[in-house]
BATORFI-41070 format. One record per residue (C-alpha): x negated, y negated, z negated. Coordinates in steps of 0.5 Angstrom, whole numbers, plus 500, padded with zeros to 3 digits. Example, Ala and Ser with C-alpha at 12.3 -4.5 7.8 and 13.67 -1.06 7.14 Angstrom:
<atom><east>475</east><north>509</north><up>484</up></atom>
<atom><east>473</east><north>502</north><up>486</up></atom>
END
This chain:
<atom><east>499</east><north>466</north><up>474</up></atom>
<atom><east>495</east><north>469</north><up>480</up></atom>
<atom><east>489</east><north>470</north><up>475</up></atom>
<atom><east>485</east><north>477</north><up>476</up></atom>
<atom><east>486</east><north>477</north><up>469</up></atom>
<atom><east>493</east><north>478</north><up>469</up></atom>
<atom><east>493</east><north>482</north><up>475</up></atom>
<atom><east>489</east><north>487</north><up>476</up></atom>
<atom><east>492</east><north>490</north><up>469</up></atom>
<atom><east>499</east><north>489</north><up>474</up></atom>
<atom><east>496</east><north>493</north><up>479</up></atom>
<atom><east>493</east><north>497</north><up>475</up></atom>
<atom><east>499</east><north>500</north><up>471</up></atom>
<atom><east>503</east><north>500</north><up>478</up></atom>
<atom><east>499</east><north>504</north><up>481</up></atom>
<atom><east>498</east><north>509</north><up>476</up></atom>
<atom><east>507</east><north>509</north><up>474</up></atom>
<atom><east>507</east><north>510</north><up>482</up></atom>
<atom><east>502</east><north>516</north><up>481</up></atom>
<atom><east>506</east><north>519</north><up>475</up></atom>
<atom><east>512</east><north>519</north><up>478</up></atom>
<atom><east>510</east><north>521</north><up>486</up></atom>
<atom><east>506</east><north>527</north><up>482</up></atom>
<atom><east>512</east><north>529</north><up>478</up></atom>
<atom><east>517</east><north>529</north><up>484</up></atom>
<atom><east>514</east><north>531</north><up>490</up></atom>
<atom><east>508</east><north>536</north><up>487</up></atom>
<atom><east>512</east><north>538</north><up>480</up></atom>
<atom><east>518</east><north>539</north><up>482</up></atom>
<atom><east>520</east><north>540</north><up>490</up></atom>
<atom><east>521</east><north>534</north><up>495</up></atom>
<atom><east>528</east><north>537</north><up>497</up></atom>
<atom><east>530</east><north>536</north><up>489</up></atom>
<atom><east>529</east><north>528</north><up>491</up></atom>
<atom><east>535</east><north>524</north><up>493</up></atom>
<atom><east>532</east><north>520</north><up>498</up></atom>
<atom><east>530</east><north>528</north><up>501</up></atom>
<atom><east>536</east><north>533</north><up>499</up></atom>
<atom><east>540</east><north>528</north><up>504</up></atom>
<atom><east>535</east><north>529</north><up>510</up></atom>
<atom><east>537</east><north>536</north><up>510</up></atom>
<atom><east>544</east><north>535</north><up>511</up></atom>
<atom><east>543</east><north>534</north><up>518</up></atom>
<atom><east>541</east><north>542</north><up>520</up></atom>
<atom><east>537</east><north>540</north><up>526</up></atom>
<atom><east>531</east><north>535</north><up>520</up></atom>
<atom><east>525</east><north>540</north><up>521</up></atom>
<atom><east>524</east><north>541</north><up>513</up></atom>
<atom><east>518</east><north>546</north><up>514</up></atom>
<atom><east>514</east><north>541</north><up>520</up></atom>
<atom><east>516</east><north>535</north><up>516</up></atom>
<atom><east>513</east><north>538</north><up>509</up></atom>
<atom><east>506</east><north>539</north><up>513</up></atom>
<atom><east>506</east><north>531</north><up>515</up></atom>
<atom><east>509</east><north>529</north><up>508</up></atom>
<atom><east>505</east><north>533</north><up>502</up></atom>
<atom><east>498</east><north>529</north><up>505</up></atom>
<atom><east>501</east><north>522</north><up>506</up></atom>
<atom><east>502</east><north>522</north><up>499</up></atom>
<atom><east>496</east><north>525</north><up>497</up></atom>
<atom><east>492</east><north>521</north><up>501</up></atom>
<atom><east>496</east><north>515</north><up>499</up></atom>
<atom><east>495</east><north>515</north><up>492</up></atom>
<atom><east>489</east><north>517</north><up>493</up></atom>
<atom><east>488</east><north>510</north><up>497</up></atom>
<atom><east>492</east><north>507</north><up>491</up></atom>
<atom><east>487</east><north>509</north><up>485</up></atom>
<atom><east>481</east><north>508</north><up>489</up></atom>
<atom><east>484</east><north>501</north><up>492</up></atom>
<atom><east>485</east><north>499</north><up>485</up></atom>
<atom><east>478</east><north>500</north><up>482</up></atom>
<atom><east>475</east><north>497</north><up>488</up></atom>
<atom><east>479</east><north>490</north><up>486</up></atom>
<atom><east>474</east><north>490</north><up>480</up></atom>
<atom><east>467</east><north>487</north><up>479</up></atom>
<atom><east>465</east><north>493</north><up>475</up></atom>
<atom><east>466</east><north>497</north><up>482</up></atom>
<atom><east>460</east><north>494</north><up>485</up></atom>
<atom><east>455</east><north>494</north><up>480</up></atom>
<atom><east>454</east><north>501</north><up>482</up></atom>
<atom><east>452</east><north>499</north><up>490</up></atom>
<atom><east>452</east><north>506</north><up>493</up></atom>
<atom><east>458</east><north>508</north><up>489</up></atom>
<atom><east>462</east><north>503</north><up>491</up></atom>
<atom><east>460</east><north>504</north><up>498</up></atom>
<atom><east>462</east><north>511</north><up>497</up></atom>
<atom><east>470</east><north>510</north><up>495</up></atom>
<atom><east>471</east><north>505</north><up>500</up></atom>
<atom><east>469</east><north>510</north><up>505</up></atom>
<atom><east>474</east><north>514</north><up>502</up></atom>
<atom><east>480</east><north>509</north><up>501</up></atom>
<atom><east>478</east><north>507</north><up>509</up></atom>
<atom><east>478</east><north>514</north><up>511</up></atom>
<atom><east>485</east><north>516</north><up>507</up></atom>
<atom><east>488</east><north>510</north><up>510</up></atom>
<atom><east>485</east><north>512</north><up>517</up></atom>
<atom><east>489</east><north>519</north><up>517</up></atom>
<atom><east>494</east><north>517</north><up>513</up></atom>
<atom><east>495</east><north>512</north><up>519</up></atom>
<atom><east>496</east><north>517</north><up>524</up></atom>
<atom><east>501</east><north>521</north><up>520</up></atom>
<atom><east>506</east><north>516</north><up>520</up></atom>
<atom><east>509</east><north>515</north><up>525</up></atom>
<atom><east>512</east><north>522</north><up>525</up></atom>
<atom><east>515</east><north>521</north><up>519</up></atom>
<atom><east>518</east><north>514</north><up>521</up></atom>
<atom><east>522</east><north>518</north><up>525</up></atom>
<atom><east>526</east><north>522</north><up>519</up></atom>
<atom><east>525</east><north>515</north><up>516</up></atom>
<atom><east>531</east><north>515</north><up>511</up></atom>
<atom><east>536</east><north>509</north><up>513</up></atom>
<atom><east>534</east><north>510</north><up>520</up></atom>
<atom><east>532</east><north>507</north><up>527</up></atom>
<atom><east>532</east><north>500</north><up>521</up></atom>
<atom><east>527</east><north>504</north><up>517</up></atom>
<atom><east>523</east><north>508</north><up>523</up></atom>
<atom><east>521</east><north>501</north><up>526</up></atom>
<atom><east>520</east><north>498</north><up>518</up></atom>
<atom><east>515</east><north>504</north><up>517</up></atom>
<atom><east>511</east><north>503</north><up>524</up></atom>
<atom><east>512</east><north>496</north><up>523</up></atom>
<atom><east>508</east><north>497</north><up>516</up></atom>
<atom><east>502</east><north>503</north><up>519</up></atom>
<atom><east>500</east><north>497</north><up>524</up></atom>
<atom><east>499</east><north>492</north><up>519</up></atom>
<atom><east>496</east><north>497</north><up>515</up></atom>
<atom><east>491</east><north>500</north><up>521</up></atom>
<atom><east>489</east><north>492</north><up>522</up></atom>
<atom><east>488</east><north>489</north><up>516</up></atom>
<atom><east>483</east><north>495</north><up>514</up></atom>
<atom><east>480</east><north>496</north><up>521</up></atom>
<atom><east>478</east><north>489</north><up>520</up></atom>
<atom><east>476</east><north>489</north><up>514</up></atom>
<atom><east>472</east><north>495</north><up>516</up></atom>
<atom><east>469</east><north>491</north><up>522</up></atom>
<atom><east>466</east><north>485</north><up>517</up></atom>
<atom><east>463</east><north>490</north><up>512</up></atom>
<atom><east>459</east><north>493</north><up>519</up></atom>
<atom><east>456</east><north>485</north><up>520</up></atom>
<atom><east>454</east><north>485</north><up>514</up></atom>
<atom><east>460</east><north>480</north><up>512</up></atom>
<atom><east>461</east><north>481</north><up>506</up></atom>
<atom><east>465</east><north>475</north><up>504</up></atom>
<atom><east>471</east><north>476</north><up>510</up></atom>
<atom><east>470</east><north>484</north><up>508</up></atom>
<atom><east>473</east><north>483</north><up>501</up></atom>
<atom><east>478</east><north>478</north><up>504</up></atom>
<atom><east>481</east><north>483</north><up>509</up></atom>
<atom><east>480</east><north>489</north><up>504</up></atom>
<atom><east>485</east><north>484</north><up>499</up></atom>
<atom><east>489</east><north>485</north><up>504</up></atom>
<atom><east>490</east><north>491</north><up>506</up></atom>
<atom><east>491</east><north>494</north><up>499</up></atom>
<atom><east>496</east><north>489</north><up>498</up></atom>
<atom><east>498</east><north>493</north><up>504</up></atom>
<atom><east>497</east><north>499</north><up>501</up></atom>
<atom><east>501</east><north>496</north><up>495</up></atom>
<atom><east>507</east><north>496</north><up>499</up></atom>
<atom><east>509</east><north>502</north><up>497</up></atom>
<atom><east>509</east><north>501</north><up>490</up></atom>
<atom><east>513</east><north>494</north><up>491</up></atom>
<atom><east>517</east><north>496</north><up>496</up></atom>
<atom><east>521</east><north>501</north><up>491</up></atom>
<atom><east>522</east><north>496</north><up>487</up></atom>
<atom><east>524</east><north>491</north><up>491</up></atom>
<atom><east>529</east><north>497</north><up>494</up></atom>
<atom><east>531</east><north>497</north><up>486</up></atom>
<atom><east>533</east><north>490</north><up>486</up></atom>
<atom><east>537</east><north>489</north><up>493</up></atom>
<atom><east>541</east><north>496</north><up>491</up></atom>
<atom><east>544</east><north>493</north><up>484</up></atom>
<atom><east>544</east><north>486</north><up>486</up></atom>
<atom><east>548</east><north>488</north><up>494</up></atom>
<atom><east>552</east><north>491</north><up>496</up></atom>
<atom><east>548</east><north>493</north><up>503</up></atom>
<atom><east>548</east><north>500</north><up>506</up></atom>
<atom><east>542</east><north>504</north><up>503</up></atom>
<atom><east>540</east><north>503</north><up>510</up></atom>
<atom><east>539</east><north>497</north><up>510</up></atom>
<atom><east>536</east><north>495</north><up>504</up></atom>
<atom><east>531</east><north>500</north><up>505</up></atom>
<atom><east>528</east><north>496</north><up>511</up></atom>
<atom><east>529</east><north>490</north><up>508</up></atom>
<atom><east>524</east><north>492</north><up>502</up></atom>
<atom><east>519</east><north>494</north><up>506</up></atom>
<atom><east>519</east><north>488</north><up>510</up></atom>
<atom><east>519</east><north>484</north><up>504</up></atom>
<atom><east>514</east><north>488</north><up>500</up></atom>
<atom><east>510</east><north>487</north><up>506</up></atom>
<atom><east>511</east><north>479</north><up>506</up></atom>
<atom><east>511</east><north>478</north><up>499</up></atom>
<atom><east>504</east><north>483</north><up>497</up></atom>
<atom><east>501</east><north>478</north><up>503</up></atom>
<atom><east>504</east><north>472</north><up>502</up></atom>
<atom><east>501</east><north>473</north><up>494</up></atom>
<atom><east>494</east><north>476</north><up>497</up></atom>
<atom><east>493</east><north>469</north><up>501</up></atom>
<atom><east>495</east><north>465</north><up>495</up></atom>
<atom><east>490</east><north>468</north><up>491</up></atom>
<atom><east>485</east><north>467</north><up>497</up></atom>
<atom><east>487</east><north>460</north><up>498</up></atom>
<atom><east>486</east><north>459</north><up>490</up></atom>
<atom><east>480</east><north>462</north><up>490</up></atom>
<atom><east>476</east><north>459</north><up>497</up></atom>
<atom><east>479</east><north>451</north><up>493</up></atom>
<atom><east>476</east><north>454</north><up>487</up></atom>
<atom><east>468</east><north>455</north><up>491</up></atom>
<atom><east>469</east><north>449</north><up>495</up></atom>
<atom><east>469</east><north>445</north><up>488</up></atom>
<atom><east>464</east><north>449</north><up>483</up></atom>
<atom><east>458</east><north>447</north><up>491</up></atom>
<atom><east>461</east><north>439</north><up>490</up></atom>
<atom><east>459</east><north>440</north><up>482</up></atom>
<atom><east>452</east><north>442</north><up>484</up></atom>
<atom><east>450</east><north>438</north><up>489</up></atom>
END
């Protein structure tokens, strides 16, 4: 279930659905035509015009870590040294921007205090798990750089499964559109990691079996 094989076609399809759908909501048409947006604005006081400023390059930068993430998965990808070198310092940078842009949008998070603190929550685990992979790529540690960009892109993937798990929760529920909105990212955080850790899991069991072979 966990083979490359079958999931970086997944990742792949989802991640350029994801991008399908971002660019015909909010670039096509405008993010106040969005449900998820026309209800922010029935509160006067949301600060539309300042809030489109901190909106339009979090999901730009965000798809663009996203495709970028998606073809860095790929052994193809590191054929290529300098280019591969290239698009990682573009997916850290888009992620490290995107970091700080955040938390201002946490806070007309949709869903509230509850979705505020699950979308900070998330910015943190998407800060650490690329500064560390960042770090390990810096002391030439290639084996724990892959293994910590695996996981922040299974952070970055989160923004991708959190709708679904959204979907799920809302048809199968009857909680309040606040509450299923946390409880998605949560469990799109959790889920994207604990998938992540067992392919990592999978993949150092297999290692260790092929050096017992050889010796």
């Amino acid at each position: 279930m966990l083979k490359k094989k079958i999931m970086l076609p997944v990742i792949y399809g989802l991640a350029y659905l994801f991008t399908l759908y971002i660019v015909i909501q909010y670039i096509i048409y405008k993010p106040s035509q969005a449900g998820v947006v026309s209800s922010k604005l029935e509160d006067p006081n949301f600060p539309y015009a300042i809030w489109k400023l901190f909106f339009f390059p979090h999901i730009i930068l965000g798809i663009l870590a996203l495709l970028i993430g998606a073809y860095q998965l790929t052994n193809r990808s590191r054929l290529n040294r300098k280019r591969h070198r290239l698009l990682g310092r573009i997916y850290g940078f888009a992620i490290l921007i995107n970091v700080l842009l955040v938390p201002y949008l946490a806070m007309y998070a949709t869903g509230g205090i509850p979705s505020t603190i699950a979308f900070l929550v998330l910015d943190i685990f998407w800060l650490m798990t690329t500064m560390i992979a960042i770090i390990y790529i810096r002391r030439k540690n290639i084996t724990r750089h892959r293994e910590w960009m695996l996981r922040s892109y299974a952070v970055t993937f989160v923004f991708v499964t959190f709708r679904i798990f959204l979907l799920m929760i809302q048809f199968s529920t009857h909680a309040s559109f606040s509450v299923a909105f946390s409880l998605a990212v949560y469990l799109a955080i959790i889920i994207n990691m604990l998938i992540t850790q067992v392919y990592l899991n999978k993949r150092t069991r297999g290692s260790s079996v092929k050096k017992l072979l050889n010796h």
